[in-house]
VEXNU-829267 format. One record per residue: residue in three letters; x, y negated, z negated of N, C-alpha, C, O in turn. Coordinates in steps of 0.2 Angstrom, whole numbers, padded with zeros to 4 digits, always signed. Each point is the difference from the previous one (the first is absolute). Layout:
BEGIN
ALAXYZXYZXYZXYZ;...
***
This chain:
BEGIN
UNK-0227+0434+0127+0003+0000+0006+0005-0006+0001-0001-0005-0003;UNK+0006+0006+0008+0005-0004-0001-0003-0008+0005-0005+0000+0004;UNK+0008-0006-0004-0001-0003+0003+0004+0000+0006+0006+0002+0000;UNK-0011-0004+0008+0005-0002+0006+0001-0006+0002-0005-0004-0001;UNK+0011+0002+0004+0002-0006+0000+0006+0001+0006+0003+0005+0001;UNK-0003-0013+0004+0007+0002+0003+0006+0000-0004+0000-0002-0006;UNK+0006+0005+0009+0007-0001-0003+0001-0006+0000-0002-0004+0004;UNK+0008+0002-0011+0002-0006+0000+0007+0002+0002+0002+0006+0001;UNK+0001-0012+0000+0009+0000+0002+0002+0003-0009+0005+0004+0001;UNK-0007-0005-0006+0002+0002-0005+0000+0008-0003+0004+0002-0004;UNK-0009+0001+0008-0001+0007+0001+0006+0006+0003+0002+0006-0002;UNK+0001-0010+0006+0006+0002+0002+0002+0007-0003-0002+0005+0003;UNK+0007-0005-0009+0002+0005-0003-0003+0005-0003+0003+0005+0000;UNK-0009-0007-0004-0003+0004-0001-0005+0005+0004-0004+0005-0002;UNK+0005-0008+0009-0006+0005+0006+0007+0002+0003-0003+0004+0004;UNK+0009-0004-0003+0003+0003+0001+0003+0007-0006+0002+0006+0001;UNK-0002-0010-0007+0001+0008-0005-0005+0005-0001+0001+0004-0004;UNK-0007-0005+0007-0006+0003+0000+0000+0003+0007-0002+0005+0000;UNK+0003-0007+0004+0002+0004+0009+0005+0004-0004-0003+0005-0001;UNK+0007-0005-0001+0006+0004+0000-0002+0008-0004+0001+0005+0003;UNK-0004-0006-0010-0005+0004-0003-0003+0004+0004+0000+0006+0000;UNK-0004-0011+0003-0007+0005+0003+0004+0003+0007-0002+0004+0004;UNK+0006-0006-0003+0005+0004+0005+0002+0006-0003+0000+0005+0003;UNK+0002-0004-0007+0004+0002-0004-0003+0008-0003+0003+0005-0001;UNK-0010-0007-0001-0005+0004-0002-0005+0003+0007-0003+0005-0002;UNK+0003-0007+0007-0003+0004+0004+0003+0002+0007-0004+0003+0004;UNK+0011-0006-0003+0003+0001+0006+0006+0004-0001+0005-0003+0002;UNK-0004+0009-0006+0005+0004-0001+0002+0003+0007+0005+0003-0001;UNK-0007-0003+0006+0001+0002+0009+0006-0005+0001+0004+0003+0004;UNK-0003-0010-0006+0005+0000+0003+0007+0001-0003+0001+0000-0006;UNK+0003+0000+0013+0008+0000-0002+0001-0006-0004-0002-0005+0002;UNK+0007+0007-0008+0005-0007-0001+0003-0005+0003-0001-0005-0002;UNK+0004+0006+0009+0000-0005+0003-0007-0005+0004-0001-0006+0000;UNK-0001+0010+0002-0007-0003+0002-0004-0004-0008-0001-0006-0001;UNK+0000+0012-0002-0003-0007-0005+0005-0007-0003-0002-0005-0003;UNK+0008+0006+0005+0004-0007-0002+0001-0004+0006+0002-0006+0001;UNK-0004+0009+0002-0001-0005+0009-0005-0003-0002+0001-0006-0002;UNK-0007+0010+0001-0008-0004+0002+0001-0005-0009-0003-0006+0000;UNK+0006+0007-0006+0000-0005-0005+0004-0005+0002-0002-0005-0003;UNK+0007+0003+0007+0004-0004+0002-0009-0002+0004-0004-0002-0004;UNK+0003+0002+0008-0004-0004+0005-0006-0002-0005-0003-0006+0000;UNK+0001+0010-0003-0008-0001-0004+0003-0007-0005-0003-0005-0001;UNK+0008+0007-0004+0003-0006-0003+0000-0005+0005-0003-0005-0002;UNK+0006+0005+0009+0001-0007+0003-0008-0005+0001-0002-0005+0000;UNK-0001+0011+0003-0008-0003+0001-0006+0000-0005-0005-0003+0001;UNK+0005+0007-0006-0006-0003-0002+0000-0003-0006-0005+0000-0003;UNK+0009-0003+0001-0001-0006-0004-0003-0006+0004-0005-0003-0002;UNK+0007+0001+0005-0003-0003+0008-0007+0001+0002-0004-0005+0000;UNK+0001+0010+0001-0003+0004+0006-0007-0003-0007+0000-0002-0006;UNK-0007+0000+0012-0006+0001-0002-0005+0004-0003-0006+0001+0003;UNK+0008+0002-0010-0004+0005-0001-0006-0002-0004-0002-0006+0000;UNK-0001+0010-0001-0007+0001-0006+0004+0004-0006+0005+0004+0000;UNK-0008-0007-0007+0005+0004-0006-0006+0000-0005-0005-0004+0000;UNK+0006+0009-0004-0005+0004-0004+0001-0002-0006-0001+0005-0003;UNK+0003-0008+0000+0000-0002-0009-0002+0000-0005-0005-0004+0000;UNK+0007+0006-0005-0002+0001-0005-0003-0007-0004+0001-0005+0003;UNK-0004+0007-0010-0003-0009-0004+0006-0003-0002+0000-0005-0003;UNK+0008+0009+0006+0006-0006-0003+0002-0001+0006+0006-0002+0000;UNK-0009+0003+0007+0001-0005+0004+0007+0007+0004+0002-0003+0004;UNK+0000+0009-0005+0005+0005-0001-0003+0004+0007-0005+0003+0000;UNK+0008-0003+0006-0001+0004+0004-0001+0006-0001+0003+0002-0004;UNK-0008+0002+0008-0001+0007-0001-0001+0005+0007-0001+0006+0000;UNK+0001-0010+0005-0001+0001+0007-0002-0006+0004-0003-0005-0002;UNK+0005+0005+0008+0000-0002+0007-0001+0003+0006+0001+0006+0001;UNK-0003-0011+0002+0000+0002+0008+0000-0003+0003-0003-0005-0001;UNK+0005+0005+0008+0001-0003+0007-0003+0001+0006+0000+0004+0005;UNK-0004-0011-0005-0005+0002+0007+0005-0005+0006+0001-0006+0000;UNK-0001+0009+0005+0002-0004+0006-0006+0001+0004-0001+0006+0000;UNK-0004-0009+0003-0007-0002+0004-0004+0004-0003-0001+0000-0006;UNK-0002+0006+0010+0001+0006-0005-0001+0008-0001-0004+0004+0001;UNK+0012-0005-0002+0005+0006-0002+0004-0003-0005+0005-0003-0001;UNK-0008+0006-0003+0003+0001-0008+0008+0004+0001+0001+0006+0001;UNK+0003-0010-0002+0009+0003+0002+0002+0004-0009+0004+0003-0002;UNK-0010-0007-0002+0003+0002-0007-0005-0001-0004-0004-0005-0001;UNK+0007+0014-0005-0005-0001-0004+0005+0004-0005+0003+0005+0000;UNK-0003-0011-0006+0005+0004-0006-0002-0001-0008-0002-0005-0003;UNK+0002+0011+0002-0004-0002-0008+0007+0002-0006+0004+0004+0002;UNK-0004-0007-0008+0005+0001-0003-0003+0009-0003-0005+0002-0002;UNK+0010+0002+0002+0000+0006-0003-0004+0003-0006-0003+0005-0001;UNK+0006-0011-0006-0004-0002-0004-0009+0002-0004-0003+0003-0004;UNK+0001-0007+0012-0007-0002+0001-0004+0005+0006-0006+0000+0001;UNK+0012+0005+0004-0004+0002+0004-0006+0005-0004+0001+0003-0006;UNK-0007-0002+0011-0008+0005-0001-0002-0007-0005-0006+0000+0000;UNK+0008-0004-0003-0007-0005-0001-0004-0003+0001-0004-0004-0003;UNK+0004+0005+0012-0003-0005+0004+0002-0005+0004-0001-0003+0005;UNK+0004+0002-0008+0005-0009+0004+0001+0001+0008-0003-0004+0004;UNK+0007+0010-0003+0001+0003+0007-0009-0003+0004-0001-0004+0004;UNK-0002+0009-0008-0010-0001+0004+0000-0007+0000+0002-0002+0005;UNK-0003-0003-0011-0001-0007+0001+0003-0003+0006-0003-0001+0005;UNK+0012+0001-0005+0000-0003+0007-0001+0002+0005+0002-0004+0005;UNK-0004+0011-0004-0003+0002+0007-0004-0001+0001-0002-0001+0006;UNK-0005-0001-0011-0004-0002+0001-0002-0008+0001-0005-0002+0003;UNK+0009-0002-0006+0001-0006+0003+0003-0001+0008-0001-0005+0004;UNK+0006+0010-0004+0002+0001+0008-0007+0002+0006+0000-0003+0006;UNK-0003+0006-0010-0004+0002+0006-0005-0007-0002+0000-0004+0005;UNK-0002+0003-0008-0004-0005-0002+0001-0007+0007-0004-0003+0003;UNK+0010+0002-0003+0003-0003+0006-0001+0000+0006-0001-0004+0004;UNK+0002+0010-0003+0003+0005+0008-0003+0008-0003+0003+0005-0002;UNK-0009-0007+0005-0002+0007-0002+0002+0007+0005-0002+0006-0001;UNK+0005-0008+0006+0003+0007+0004+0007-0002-0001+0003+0000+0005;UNK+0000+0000-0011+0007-0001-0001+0001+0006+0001-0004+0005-0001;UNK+0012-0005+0003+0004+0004+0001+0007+0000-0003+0002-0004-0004;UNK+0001+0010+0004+0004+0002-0005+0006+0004+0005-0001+0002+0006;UNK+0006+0000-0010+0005+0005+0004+0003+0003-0011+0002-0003-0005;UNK-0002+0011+0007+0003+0002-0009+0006+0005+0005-0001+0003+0005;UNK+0005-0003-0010+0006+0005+0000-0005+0007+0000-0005+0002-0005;UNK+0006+0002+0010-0004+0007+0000+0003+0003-0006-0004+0005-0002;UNK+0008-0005-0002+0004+0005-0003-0003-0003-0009+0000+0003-0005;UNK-0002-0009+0007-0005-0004-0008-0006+0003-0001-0005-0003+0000;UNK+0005+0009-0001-0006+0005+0000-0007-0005-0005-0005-0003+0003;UNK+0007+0002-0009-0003-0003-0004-0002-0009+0006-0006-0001+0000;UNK+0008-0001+0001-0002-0005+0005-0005+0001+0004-0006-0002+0000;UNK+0008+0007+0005-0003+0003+0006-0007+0003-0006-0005-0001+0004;UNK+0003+0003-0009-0005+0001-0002-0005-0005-0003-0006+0001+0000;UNK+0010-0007-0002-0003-0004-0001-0003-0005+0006-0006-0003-0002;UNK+0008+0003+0006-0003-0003+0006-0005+0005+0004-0005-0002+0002;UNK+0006+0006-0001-0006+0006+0001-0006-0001-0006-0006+0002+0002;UNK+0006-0003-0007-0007+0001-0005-0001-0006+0000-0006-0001+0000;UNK+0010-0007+0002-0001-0005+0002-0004-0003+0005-0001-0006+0000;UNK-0001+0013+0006-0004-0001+0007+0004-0001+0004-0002-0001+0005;UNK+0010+0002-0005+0004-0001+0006+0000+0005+0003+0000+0006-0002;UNK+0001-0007+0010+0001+0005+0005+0005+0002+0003+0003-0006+0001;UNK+0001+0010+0003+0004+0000+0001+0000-0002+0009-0003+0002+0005;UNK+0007-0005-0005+0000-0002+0008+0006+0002+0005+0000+0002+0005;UNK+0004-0002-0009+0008+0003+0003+0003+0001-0004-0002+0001-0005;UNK+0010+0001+0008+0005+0004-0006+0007-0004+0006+0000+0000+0006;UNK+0005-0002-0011+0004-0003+0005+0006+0007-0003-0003+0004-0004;UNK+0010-0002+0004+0003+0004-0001+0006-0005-0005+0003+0003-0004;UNK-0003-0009+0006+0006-0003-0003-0005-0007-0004-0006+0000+0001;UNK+0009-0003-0005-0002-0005-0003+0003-0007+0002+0004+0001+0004;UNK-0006-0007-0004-0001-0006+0003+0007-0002+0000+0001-0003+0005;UNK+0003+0005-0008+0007-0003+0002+0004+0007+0004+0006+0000+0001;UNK-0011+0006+0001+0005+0005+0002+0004+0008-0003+0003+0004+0002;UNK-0006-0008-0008+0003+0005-0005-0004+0007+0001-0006+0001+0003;UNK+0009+0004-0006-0005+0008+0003-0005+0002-0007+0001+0005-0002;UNK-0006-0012+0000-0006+0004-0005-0007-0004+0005-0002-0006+0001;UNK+0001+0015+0003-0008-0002+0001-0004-0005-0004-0001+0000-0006;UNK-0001-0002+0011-0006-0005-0001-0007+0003+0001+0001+0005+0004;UNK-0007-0006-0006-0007+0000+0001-0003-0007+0001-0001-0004-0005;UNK-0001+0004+0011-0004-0005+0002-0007+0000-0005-0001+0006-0001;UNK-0005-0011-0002-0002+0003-0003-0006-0011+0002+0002-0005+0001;UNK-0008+0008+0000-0006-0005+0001-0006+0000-0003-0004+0005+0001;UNK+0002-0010-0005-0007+0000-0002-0006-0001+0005-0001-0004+0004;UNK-0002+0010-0006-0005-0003+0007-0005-0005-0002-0005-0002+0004;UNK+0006+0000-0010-0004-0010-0001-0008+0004-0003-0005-0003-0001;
***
């Protein structure tokens, strides 16, 4: 199993080409403009941003996540590596935390939305637009701890 650890400032590029990936591979819903908006913003912040990172024994990101208090804003695993578990590992350190954490998944991320249902998440709401406005349903989504 990979190890967890916070992000370094070093990490930068490499959790940036692995969001892109994992975007890439499970978010075929959005338009090309839209996916070059939300890369233009993900590039500017999460080299920065405080994540949790999944790495391999050479230290090689494999996934991440983002907890703001807790709501998990982000969970991304590289394509590569996804069903080996990585994704469970750090939900399971997520809730480990914050065990009624909460989540928001793109309703259209079928494979998401299933993963967090066999994970004990529930659903609490559904918003119509996504956090910047854009038109991919959202599912509110809550551990009940």
């Amino acid at each position: 199993m990979p190890t967890l650890r916070p992000s370094r400032a070093t990490d930068g590029d490499a959790l940036v080409d692995l969001w892109r990936r994992a975007v890439d591979a499970t978010h075929d819903f959005l338009s090309a403009a839209d996916r070059q908006a939300i890369d233009a913003e993900v590039a500017g912040f999460l080299p920065q941003a405080p994540l949790v990172v999944a790495v391999d024994d050479q230290d090689q990101p494999q996934g991440f996540m983002l907890i703001d208090g807790s709501h998990m804003e982000a969970l991304f695993i590289d394509p590569d590596v996804r069903g080996t578990g990585i994704g469970r590992q750090l939900l399971l350190h997520a809730l480990a935390l914050h065990p009624q954490l909460s989540t928001d998944v793109n309703a259209q991320n079928a494979q998401a939305v299933g993963f967090y249902r066999r994970m004990g998440f529930t659903e609490t709401g559904r918003s119509p637009l996504d956090s910047q406005g854009r038109p991919y349903p959202l599912i509110h989504l809550r551990h009940p701890g």
